[in-house]
C-alpha positions in Angstrom: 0.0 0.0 0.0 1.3 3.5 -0.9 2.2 6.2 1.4 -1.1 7.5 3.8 0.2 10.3 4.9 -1.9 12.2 2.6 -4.8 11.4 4.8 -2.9 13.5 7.8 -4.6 16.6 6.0 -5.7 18.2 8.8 -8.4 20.6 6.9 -10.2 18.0 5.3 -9.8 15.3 8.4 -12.4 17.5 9.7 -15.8 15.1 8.8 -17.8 18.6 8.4 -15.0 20.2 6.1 -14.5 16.7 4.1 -18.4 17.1 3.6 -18.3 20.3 2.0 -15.8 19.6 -0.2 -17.2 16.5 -1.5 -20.8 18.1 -2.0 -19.0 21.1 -3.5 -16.6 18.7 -6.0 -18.9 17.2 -8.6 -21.4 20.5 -8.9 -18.2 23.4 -8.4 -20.0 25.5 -6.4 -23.6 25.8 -4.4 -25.4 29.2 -2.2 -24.6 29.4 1.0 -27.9 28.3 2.4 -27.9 25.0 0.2 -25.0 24.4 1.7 -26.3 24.7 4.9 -29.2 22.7 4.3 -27.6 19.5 2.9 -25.3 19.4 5.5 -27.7 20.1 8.0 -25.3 23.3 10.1 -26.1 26.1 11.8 -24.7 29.5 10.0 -21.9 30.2 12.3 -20.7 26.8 12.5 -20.7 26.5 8.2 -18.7 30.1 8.1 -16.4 28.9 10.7 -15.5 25.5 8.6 -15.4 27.3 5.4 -13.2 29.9 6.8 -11.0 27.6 7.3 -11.5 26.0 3.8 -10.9 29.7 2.2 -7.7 30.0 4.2 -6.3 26.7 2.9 -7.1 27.8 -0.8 -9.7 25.4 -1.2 -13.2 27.3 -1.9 -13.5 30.9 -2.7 -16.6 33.2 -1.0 -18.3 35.4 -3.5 -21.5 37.7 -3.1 -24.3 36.9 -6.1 -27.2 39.1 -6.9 -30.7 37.4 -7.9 -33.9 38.3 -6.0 -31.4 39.9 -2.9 -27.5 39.5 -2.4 -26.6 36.1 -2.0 -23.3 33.8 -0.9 -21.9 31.9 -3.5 -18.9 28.9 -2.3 -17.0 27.8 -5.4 -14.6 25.2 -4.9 -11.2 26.2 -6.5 -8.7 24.1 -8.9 -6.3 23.3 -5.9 -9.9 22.3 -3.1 -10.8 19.8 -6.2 -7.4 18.7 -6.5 -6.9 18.0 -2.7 -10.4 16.3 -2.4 -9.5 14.3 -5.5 -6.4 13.0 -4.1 -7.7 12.7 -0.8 -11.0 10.7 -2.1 -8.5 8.5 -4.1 -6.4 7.3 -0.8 -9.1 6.6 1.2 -10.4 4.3 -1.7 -6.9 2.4 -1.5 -7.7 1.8 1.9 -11.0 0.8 1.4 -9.4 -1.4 -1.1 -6.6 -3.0 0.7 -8.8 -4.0 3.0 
């Protein structure tokens, strides 16, 4: 089995932050509130973990307009690479196993 210690990533070994990422990975990006709702978070608890996300370069915060001003999270190239790798050793794992 190949090197784990890509699994050590300690943004994404958070089970709320590893959520985000992989509802955010096949669609690119999704509101605020959608967010919220699928992963079943309070407000504050979602902008804390995507803080955290934004810091480590993996989504980007933007404001939309439609019916009122909106928040938009967009995963970025390096968040999709990072949940792709991430994904892929957890499979080997699952795998070895």
């Amino acid at each position: 089995m190949e090197n784990l210690k890509g699994l050590r990533n300690s943004v994404l070994g958070n089970p709320i932050r590893l959520g985000i990422m992989i509802y955010l990975l096949p669609r690119g990006r999704a509101l605020f509130k959608e967010l919220q709702e699928a992963l079943e978070l309070t407000p504050g608890n979602l902008d804390s973990h995507l803080k955290t996300l934004e810091r480590a370069g993996y989504v980007r915060e933007m404001k939309v307009f439609a019916d009122r001003p909106r928040t938009m999270v967009e995963i970025t190239e390096k968040g999709a690479e990072e949940i792709g790798e991430y994904i892929r050793r957890l499979k080997e794992i699952l795998d070895f196993l």
